[in-house]
C-alpha positions as CSV (number, residue, x, y, z in Angstrom):
1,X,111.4,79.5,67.0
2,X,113.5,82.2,68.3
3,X,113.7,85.6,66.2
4,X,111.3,84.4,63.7
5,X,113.7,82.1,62.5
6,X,112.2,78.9,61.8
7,X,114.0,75.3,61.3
8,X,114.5,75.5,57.4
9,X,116.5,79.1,57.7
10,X,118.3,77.5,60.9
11,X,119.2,74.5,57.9
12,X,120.6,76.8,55.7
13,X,122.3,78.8,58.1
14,X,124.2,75.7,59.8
15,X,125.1,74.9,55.9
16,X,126.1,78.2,55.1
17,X,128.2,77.5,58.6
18,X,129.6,74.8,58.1
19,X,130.9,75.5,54.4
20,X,132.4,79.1,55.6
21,X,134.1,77.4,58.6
22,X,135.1,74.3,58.0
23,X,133.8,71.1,59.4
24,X,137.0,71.0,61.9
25,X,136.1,74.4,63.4
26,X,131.9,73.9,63.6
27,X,130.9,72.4,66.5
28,X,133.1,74.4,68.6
29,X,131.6,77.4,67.2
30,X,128.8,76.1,67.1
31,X,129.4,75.7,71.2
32,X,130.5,79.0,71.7
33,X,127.7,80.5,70.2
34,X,125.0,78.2,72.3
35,X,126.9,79.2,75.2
36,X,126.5,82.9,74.6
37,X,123.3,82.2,74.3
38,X,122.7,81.0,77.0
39,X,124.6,83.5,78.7
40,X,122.2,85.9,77.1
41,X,119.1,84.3,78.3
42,X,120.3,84.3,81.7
43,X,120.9,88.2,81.6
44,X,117.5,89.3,80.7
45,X,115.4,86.2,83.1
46,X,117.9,88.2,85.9
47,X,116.9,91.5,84.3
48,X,113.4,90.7,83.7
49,X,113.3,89.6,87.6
50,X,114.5,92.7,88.9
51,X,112.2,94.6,86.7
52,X,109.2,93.5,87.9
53,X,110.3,93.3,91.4
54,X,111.4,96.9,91.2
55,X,107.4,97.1,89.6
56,X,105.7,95.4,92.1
57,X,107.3,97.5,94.9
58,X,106.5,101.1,93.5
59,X,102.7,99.5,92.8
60,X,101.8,97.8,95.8
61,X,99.5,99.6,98.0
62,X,101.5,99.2,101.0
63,X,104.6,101.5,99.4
64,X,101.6,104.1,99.0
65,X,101.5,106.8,102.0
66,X,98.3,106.8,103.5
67,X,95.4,109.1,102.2
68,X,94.2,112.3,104.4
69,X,91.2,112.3,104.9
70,X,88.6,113.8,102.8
71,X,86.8,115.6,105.7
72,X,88.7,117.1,108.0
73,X,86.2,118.5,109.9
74,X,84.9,115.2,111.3
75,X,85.5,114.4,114.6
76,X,86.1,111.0,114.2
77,X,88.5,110.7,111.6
78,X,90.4,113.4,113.0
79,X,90.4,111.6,116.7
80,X,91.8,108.5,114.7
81,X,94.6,109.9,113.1
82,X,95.4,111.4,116.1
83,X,95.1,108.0,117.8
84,X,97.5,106.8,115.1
85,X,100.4,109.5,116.1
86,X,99.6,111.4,112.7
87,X,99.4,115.1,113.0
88,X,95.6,116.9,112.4
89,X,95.0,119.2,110.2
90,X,94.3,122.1,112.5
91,X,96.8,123.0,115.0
92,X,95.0,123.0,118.2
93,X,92.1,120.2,117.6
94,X,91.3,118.5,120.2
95,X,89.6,114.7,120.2
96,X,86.1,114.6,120.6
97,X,84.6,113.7,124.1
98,X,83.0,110.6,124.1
């Protein structure tokens, strides 16, 4: 059940209800308080949605810049970022001749 509450405290609480408001008033309060709840549910599934959207953005590898390279004094990986329009590490490197 929800909050821990199982169905014999949900019992007394609907008797407790019904005896402090009157059996006229319950079932509308009784349908304004299911529609709140609802309500309620619907706010934190939307809120819960955007959370782990917002998550799964900041986490994915493709929102990560790309990692330098650990050697920069290889040729190769050097000519490839270069390739790639990225900007070497060294100011006047030049791509090696193949």
């Amino acid at each position: 059940m929800m909050f821990g509450i199982g169905w014999s405290e949900l019992l007394v609480i609907g008797a407790l209800g019904l005896i402090v408001i009157g059996p006229r008033d319950f079932p509308g309060v009784i349908h304004q308080v299911g529609r709140a709840v609802g309500t309620i549910k619907r706010f934190i599934e939307t809120y819960r949605t955007q959370f782990y959207e917002a998550l799964e953005e900041t986490t994915s590898p493709s929102a990560s810049p790309p990692l330098a390279p650990q050697n920069t004094e290889d040729p190769y990986l050097l000519a490839q970022l270069d390739a790639q329009g990225s900007a070497s590490s060294e100011p006047n490197s030049q791509p090696p001749l193949s």
